[in-house]
Every structure is written in structure tokens, then in C-alpha cells.
DRENVEXMAR-120283 format. One record per residue (C-alpha): residue number from 1; residue in one letter; x, y, z. Coordinates in steps of 0.5 Angstrom, whole numbers, plus 500, padded with zeros to 3 digits. Each point is the difference from the previous one (the first is absolute). Example, Ala and Ser with C-alpha at 12.3 -4.5 7.8 and 13.67 -1.06 7.14 Angstrom:
2
(atom 1, "A", (525, 491, 516))
(atom 2, "S", (502, 507, 498))
***
This chain:
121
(atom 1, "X", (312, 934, 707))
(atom 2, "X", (499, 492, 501))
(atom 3, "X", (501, 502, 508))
(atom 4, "X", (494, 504, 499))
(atom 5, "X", (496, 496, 496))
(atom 6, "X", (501, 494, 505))
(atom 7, "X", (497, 505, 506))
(atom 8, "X", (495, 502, 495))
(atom 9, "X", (498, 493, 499))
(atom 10, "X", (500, 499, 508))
(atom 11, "X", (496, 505, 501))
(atom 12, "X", (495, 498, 496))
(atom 13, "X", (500, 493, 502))
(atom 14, "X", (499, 502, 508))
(atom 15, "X", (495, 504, 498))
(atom 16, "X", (496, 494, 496))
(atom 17, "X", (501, 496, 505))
(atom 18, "X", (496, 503, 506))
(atom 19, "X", (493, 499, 501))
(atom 20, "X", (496, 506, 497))
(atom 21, "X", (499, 501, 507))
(atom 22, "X", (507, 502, 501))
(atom 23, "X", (501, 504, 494))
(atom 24, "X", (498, 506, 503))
(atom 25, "X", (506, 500, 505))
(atom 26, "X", (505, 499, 496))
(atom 27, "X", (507, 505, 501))
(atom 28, "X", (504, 500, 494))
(atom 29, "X", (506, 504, 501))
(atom 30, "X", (504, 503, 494))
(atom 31, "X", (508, 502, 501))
(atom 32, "X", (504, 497, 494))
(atom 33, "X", (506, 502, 503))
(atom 34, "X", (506, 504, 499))
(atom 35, "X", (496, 506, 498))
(atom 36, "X", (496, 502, 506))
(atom 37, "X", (498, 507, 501))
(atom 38, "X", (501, 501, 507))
(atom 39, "X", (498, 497, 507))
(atom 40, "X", (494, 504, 501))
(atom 41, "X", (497, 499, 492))
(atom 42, "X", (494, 495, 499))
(atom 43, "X", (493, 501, 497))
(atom 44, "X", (494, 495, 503))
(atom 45, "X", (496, 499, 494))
(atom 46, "X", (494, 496, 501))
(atom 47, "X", (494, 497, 496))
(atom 48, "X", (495, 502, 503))
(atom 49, "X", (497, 507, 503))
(atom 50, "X", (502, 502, 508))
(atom 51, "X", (506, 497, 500))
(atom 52, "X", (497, 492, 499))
(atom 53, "X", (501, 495, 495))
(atom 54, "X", (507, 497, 498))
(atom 55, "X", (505, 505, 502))
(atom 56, "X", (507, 500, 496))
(atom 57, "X", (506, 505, 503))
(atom 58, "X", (504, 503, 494))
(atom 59, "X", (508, 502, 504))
(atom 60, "X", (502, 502, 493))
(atom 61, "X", (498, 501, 494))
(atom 62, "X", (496, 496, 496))
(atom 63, "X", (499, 501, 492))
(atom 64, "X", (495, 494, 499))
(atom 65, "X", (495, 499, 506))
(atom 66, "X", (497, 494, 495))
(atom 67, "X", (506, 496, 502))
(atom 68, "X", (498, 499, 506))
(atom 69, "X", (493, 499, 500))
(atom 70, "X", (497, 507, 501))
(atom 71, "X", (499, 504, 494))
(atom 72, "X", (493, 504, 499))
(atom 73, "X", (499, 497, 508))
(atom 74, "X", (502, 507, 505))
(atom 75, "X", (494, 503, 503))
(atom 76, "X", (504, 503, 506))
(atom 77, "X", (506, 502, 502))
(atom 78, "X", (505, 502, 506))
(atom 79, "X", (506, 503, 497))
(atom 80, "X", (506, 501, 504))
(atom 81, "X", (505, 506, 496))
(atom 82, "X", (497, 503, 493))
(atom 83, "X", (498, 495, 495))
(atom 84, "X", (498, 501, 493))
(atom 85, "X", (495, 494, 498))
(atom 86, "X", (498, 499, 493))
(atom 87, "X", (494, 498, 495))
(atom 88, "X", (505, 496, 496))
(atom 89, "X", (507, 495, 501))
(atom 90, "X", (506, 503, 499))
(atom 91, "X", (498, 507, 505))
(atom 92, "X", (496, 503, 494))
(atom 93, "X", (493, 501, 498))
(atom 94, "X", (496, 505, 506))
(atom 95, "X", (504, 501, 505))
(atom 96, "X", (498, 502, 507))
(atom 97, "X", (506, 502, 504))
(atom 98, "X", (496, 498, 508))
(atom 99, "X", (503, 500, 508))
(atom 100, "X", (496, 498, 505))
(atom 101, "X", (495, 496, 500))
(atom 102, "X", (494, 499, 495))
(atom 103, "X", (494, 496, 503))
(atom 104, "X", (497, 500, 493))
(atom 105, "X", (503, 501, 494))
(atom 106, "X", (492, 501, 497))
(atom 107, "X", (497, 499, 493))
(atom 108, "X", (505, 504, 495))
(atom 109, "X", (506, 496, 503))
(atom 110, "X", (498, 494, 504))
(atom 111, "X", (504, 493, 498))
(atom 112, "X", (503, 504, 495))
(atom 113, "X", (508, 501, 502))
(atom 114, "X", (505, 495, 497))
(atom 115, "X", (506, 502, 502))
(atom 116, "X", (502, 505, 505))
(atom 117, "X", (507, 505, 502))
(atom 118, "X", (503, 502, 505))
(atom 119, "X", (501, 508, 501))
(atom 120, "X", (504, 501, 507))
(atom 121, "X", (499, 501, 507))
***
């Protein structure tokens, strides 16, 4: 748990740190280790549509995406494998199983995905 506190503190300290010119590119990739889901597993969240803004790459499961700064932000997504994201922390609230890609998550659930599972290939 402190291991992930530590990361999680890092994250956002890089992330402040930049100028607000750059926030926009930042790539945070999400793995924490010893439970991956397999070599072809991942989900590109980004925090604005088409597929722009700052963009988070989950290759496991996540129950908490406000831990690393981007809860209620996805607005778009490209999805490797079938993915089940959700309204609230701990995969609950409406869930959306998804694949592919979603270049618009639209006005009923812009921003609002807080945590994120993943399904299988």
C-alpha cells in the first residue's frame, strides 16, 4: 500500500510540475504489477474527445481511478480486449461493458467513469 501511495504521490508531482502547456501530453501508465492481465490488455483513457488531452493507460484493473488523478475526466477511449467501466469506485454504479474505440463518451457518461475492469480478450 505505501508502494502505491509513493507512485501515486509521484504522479502527481510530475504532473504539477509541468507547465500548463504540457499537461496535455502527459501519458501515465498504469501496471501495478503482479496481476497484469495479459500481453495484449490495455485501455487508453483520454480527458478530452477524439482521442486528445491527457491520456492514462490502465493494463490492469483499476477500482479507483481518482487515485491517479483522473476520475470523472474520460471522454474518450481505446480499448484493447472487453473492458467494463463504471460510474463509481470499486466497479459499481452503471457499468458499461466497451471494446474498441469510443471517440466520444457523449453527454450521459462524459467524465464520468471512476473505476475501470478488465473483462478478457
Amino acid at each position: 500500500m505505501l508502494g502505491k501511495l509513493v507512485h501515486v504521490a509521484a504522479v502527481a508531482l510530475a504532473f504539477v510540475a509541468l507547465p500548463a502547456t504540457a499537461q496535455n501530453s502527459v501519458n501515465v501508465n498504469i501496471n501495478t504489477g503482479g496481476g497484469g492481465v495479459g500481453r495484449w490488455a490495455a485501455i487508453d483513457l483520454f480527458s478530452q474527445p477524439n482521442f486528445r488531452g491527457q491520456r492514462v493507460r490502465l493494463t490492469t484493473s483499476v477500482s479507483d481511478l481518482r487515485w491517479y488523478g483522473f476520475g470523472d475526466r474520460t471522454e474518450s477511449f481505446r480499448a484493447h480486449g472487453r473492458w467494463r467501466l463504471c460510474s463509481q469506485t470499486n466497479f459499481r454504479g452503471h457499468c458499461t461493458s466497451v471494446r474498441g474505440n469510443r471517440s466520444s463518451l457523449g453527454a450521459t457518461a462524459g467524465g464520468r467513469v471512476r473505476s475501470a475492469r478488465f473483462l478478457g480478450n
